[in-house]
N, CA, C and O atoms as CSV, one atom per row, in Angstrom:
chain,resi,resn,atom,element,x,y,z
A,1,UNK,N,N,44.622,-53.374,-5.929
A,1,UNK,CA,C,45.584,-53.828,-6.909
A,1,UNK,C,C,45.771,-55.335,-6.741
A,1,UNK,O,O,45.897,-55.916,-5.663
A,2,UNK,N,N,45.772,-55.944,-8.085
A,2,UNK,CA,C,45.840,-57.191,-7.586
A,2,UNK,C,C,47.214,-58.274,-7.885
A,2,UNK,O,O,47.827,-58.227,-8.952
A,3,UNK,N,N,47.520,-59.095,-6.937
A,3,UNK,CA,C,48.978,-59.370,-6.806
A,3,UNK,C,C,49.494,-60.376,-8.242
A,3,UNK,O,O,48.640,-60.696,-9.068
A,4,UNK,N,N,50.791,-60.760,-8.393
A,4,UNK,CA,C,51.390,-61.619,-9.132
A,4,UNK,C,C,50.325,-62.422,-9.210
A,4,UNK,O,O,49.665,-62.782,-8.236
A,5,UNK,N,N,50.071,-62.801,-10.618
A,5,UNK,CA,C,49.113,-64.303,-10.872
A,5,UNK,C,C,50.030,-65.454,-10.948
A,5,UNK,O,O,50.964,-65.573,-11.741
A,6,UNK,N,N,49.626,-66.369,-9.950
A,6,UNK,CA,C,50.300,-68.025,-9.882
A,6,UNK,C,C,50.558,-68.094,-11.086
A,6,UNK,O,O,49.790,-67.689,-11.958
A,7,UNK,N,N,52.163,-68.844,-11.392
A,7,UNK,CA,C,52.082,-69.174,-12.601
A,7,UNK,C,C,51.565,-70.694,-13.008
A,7,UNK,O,O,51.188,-71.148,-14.087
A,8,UNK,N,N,51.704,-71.289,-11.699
A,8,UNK,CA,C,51.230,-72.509,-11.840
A,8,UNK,C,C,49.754,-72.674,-12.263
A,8,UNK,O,O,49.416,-73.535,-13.075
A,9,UNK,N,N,48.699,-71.626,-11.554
A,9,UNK,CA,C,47.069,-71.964,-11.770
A,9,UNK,C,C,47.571,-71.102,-13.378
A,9,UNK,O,O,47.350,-72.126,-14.024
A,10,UNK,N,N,47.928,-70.340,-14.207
A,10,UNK,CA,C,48.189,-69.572,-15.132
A,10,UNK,C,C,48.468,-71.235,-16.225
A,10,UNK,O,O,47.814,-71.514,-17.229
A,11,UNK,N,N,49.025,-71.651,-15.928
A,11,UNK,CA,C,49.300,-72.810,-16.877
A,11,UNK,C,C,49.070,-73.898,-17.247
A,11,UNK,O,O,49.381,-74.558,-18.239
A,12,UNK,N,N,48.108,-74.166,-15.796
A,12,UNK,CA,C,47.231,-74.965,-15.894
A,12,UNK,C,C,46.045,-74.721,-16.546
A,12,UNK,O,O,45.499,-75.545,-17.280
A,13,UNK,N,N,45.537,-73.382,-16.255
A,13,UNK,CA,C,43.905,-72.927,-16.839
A,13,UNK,C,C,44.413,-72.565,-18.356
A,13,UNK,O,O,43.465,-72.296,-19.094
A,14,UNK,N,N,45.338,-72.518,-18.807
A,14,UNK,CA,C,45.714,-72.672,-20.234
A,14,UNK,C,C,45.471,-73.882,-20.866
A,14,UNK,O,O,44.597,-74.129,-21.697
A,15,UNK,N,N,46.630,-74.884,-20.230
A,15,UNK,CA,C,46.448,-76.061,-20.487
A,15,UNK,C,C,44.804,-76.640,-20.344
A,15,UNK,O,O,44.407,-77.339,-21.276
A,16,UNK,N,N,44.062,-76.421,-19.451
A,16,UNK,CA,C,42.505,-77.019,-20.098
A,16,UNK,C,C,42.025,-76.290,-20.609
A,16,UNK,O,O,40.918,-76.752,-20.885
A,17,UNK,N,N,42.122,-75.213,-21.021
A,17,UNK,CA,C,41.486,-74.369,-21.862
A,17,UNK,C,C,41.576,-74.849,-23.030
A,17,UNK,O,O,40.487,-75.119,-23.537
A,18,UNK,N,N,42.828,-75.135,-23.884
A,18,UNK,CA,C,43.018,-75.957,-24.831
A,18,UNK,C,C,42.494,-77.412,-24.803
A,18,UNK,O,O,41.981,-77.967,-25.774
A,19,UNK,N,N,42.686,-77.997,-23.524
A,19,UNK,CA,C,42.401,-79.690,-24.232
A,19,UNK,C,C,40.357,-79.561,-24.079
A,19,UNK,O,O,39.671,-80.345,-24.735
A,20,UNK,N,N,39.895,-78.824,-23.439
A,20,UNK,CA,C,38.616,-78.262,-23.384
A,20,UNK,C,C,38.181,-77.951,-25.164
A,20,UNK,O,O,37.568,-78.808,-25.800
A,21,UNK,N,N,38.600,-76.631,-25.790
A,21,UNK,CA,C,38.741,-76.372,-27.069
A,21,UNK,C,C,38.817,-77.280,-28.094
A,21,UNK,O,O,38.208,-77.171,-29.159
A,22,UNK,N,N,39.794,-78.463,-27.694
A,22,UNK,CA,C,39.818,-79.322,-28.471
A,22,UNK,C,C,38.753,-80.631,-28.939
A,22,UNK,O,O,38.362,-81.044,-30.031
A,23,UNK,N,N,38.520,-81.029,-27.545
A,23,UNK,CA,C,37.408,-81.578,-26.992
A,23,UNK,C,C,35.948,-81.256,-28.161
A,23,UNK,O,O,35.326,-81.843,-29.047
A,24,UNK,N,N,35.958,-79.942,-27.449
A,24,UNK,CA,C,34.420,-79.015,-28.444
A,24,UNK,C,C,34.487,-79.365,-30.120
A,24,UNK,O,O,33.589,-79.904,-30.766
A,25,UNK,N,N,36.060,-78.815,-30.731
A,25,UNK,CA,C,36.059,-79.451,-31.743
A,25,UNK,C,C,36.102,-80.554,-32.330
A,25,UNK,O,O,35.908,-80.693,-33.538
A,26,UNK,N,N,36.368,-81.484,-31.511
A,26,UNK,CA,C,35.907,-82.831,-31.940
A,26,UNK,C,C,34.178,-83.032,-32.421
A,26,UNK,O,O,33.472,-83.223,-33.412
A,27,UNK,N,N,34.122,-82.863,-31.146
A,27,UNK,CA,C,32.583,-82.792,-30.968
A,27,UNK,C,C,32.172,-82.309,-32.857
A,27,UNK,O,O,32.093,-82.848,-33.961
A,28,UNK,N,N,32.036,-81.139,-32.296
A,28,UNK,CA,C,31.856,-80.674,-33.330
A,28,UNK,C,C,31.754,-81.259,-34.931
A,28,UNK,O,O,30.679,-81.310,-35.528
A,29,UNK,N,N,32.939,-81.654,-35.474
A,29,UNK,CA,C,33.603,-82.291,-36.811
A,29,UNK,C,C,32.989,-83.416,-36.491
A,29,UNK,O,O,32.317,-83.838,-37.432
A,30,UNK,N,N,32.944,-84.136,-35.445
A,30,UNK,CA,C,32.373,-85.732,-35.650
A,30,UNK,C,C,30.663,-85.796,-35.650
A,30,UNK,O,O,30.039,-86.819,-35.931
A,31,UNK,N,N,30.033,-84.484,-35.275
A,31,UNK,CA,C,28.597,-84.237,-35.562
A,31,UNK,C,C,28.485,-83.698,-36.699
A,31,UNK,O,O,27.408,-83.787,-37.287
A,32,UNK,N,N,29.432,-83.103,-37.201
A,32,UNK,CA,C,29.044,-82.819,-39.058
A,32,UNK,C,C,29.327,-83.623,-40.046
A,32,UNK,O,O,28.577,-83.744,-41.016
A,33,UNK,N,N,30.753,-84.442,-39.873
A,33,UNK,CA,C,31.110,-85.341,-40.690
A,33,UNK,C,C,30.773,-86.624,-40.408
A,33,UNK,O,O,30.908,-87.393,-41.359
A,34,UNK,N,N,30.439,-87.017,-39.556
A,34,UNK,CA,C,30.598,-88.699,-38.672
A,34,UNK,C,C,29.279,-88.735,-39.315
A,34,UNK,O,O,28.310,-87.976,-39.321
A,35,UNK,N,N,29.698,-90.432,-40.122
A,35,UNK,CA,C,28.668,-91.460,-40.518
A,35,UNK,C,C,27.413,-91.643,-39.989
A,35,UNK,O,O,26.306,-91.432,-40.483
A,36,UNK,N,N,27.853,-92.210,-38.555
A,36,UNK,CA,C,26.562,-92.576,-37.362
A,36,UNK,C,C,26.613,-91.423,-36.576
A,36,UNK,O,O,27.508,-90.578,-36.541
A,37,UNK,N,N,25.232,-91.483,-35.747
A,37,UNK,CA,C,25.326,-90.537,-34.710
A,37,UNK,C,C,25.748,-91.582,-33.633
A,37,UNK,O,O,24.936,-92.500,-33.521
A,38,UNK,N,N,26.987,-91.658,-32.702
A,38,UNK,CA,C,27.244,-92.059,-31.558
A,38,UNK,C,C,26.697,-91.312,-29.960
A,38,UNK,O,O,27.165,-90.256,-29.536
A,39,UNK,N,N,25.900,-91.923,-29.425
A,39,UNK,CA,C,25.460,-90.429,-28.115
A,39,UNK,C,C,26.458,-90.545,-27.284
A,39,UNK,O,O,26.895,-89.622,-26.597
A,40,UNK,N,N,26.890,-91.737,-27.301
A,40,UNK,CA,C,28.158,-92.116,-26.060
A,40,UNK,C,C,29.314,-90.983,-26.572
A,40,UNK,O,O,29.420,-90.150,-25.671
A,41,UNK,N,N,29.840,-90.795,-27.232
A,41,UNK,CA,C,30.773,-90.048,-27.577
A,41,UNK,C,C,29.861,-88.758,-27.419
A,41,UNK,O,O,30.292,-88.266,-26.376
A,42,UNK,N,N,29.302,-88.309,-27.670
A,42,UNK,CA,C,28.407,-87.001,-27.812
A,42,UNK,C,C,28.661,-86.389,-26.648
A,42,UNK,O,O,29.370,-85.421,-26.376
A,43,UNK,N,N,27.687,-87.394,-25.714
A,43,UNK,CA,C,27.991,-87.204,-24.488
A,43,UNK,C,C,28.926,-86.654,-23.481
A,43,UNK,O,O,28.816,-85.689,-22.724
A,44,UNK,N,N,30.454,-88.042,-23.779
A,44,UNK,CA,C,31.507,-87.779,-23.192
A,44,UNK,C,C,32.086,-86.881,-23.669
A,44,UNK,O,O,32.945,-86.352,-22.963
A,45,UNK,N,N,31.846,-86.335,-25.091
A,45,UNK,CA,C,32.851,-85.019,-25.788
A,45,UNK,C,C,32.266,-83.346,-24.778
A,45,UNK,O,O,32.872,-82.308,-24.510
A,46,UNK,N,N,30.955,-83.789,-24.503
A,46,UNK,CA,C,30.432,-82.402,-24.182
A,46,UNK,C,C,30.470,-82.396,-22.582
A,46,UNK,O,O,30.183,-81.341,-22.017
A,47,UNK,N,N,30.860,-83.685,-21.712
A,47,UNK,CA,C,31.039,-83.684,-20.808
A,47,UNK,C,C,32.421,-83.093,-20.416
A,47,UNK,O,O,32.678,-82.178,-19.633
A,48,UNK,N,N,33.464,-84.077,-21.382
A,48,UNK,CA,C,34.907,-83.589,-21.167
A,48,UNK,C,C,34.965,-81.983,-21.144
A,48,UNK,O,O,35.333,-81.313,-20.179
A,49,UNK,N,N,34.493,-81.448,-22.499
A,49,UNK,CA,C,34.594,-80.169,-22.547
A,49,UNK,C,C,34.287,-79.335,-21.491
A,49,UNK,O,O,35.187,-78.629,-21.035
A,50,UNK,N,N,32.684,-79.270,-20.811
A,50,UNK,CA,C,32.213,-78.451,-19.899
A,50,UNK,C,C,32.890,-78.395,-18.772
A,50,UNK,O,O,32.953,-77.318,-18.179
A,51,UNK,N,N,33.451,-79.409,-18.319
A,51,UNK,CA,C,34.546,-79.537,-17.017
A,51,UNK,C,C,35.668,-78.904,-17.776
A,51,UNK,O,O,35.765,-77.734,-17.407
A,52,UNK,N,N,36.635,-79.234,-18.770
A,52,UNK,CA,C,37.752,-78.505,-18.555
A,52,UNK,C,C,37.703,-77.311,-18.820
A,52,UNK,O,O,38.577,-76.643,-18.266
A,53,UNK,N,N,36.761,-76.583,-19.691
A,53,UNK,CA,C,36.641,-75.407,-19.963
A,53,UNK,C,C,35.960,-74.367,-18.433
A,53,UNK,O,O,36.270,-73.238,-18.055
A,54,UNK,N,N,35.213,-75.114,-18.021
A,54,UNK,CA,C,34.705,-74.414,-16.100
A,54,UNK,C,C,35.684,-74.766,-15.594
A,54,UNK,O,O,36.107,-73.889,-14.841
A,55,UNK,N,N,36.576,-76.041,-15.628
A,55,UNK,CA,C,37.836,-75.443,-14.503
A,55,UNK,C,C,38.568,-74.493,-14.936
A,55,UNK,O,O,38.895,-73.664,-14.087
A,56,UNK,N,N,39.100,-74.269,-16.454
A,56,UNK,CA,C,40.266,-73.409,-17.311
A,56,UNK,C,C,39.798,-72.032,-16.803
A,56,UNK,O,O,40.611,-71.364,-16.163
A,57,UNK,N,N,38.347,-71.463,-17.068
A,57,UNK,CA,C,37.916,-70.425,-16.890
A,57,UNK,C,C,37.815,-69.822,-15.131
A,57,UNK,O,O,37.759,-68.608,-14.936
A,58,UNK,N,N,37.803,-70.673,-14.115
A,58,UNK,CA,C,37.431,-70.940,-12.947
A,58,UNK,C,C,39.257,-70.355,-12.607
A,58,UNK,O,O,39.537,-69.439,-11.835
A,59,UNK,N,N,40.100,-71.037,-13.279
A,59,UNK,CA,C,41.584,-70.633,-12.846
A,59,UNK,C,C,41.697,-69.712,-13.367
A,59,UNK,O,O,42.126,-68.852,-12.597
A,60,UNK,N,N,41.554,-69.382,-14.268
A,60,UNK,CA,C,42.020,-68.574,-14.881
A,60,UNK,C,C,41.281,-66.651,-14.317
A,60,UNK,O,O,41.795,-65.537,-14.421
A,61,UNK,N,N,40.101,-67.051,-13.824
A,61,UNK,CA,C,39.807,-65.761,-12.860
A,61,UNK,C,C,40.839,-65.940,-11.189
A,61,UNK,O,O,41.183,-65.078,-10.380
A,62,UNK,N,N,41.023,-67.137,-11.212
A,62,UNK,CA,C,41.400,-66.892,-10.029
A,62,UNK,C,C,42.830,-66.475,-10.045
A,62,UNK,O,O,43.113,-65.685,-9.144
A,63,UNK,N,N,43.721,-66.780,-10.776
A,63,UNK,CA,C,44.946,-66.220,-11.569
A,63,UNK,C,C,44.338,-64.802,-11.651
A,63,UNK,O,O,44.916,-64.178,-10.761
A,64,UNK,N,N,43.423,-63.936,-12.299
A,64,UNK,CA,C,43.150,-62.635,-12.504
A,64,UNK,C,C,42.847,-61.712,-11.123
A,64,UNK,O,O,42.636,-60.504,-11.226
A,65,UNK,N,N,42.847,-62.445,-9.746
A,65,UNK,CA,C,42.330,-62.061,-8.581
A,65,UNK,C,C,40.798,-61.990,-8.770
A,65,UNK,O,O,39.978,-61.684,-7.905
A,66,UNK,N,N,40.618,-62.245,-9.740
A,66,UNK,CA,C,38.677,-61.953,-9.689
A,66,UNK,C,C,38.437,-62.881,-8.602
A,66,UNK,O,O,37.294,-63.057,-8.182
């Protein structure tokens, strides 16, 4: 059985889960709509994302006892 989940790692792996999400959608909208292709932004959008979304997901098992 597994115990109380931190609420602290619980709100944190929320919180990047979203600014992660958000991140992607940028990405996203500025590769369909955006004028130029920028790689620098490309880049940093898919960088930002992959880190906060592997830490969000990373807490968020560990919040689950997984």
């Amino acid at each position: 059985m597994a115990g109380i989940p931190s609420l602290s790692l619980w709100v944190i792996a929320w919180i990047l889960l979203f600014i992660g999400l958000a991140s992607l959608t940028i990405l996203i909208i500025y590769n369909k709509y955006g004028r130029e292709v920028s790689i620098r932004l490309s880049i940093l959008s898919i960088v930002i994302a992959s880190i906060f979304l592997g830490f969000a997901f990373h807490l968020l098992l560990l919040s689950w006892g997984v």
